[in-house]
C-alpha positions in Angstrom: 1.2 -10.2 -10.8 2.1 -6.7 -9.3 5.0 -5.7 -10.8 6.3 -3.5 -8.0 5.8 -3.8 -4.4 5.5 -0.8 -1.7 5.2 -1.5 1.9 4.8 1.2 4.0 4.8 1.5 7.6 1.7 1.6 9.5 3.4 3.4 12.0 6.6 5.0 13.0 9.3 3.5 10.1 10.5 0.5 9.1 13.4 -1.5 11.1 15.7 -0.8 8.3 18.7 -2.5 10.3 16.5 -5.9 10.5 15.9 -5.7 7.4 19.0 -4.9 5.6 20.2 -8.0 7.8 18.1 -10.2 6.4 18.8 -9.3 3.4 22.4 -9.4 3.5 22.0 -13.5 5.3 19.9 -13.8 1.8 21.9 -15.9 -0.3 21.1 -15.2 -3.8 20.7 -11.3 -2.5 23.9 -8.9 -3.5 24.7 -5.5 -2.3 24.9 -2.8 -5.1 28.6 -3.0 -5.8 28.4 0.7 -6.8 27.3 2.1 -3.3 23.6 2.8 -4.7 22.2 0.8 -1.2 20.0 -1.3 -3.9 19.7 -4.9 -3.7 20.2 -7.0 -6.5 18.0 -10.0 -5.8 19.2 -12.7 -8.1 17.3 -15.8 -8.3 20.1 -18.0 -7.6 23.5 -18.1 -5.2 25.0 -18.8 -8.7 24.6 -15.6 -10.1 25.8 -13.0 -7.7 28.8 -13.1 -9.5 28.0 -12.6 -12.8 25.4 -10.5 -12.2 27.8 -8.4 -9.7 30.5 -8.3 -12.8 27.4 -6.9 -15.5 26.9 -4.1 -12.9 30.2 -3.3 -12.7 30.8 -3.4 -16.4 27.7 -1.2 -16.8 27.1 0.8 -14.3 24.9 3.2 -16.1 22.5 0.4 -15.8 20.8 -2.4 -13.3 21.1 -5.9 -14.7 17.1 -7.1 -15.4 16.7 -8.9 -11.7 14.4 -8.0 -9.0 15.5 -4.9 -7.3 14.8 -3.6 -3.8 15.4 -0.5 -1.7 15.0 -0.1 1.9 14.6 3.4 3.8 12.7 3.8 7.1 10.0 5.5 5.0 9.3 2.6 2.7 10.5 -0.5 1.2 10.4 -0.8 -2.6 10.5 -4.3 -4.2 10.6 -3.8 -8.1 10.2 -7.2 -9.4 9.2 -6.2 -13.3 12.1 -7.8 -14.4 12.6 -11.0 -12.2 12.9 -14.2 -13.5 10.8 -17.3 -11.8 13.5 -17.9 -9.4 14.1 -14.2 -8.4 10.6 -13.7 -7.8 10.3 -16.4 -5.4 13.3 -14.8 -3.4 11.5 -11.5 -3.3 8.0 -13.3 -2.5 10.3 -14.6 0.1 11.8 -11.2 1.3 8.1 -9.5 1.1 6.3 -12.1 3.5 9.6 -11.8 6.0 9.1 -7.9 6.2 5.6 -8.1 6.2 5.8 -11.0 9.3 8.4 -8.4 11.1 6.8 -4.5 10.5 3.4 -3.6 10.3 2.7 -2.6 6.6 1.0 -1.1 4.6 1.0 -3.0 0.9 0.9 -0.8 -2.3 1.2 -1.6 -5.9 3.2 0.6 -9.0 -0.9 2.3 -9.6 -1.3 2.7 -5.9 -3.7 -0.1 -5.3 -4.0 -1.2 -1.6 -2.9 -4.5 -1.1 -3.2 -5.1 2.7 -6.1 -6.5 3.3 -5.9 -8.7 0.2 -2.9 -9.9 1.8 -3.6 -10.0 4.9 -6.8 -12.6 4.1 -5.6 -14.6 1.1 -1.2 -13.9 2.0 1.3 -12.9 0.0 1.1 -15.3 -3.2 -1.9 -13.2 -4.5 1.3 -10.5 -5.6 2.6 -13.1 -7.7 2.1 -15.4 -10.8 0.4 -18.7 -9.8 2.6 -21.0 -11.5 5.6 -20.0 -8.8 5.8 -22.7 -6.2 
């Protein structure tokens, strides 16, 4: 499994208004209560609210979900700390954007993902057993 996801424009930058709007319809996805412009992706609809209450109560700190940020540079999807049902969201969120911008797929050690993922799609960036 990669445990962090670039994608990169192939050309120009990334429609971040598309894709903050798909995020936002997401609905286990929360909006950084602090202002950060992270995304909290949270597995399940369930836990926005707790997990929106432990960043609150902490905010030194992100609660261990999958985390992404959007800029027209680059989307990052750090998914170390997902559980099974927040990494199928961000599987999820990685084949929409891929669908809707062209990318270019990187991992944390700067492998090139693109073509892998382009031939074989987006599963091959996460565990097997996920269905």
């Amino acid at each position: 499994m990669v445990d962090s996801v670039f994608l990169y424009p192939a050309e120009n930058g990334l429609d971040v208004t598309s894709i903050e709007r798909f995020l936002a319809q997401q609905p286990d996805v929360l909006l950084d209560p602090l202002g950060t412009g992270t995304y909290l992706v949270c597995g399940v609809p369930e836990a926005k609210d707790l997990y929106r209450d432990e960043r609150i109560a902490n905010p030194s700190e992100f609660p261990y979900v999958v985390l992404v940020t959007v800029k027209p540079e680059r989307m990052n999807v750090y998914q170390e700390w997902g559980d099974e049902d927040g990494l199928r969201s961000a599987r999820e969120i990685v084949r929409w954007v891929i669908e809707h911008n062209r990318c270019r797929i990187q991992d944390e050690y700067y492998k090139d993902w693109t073509e892998r993922v382009a031939q074989q799609g987006v599963g091959v960036l996460y565990p097997k057993q996920l269905t």
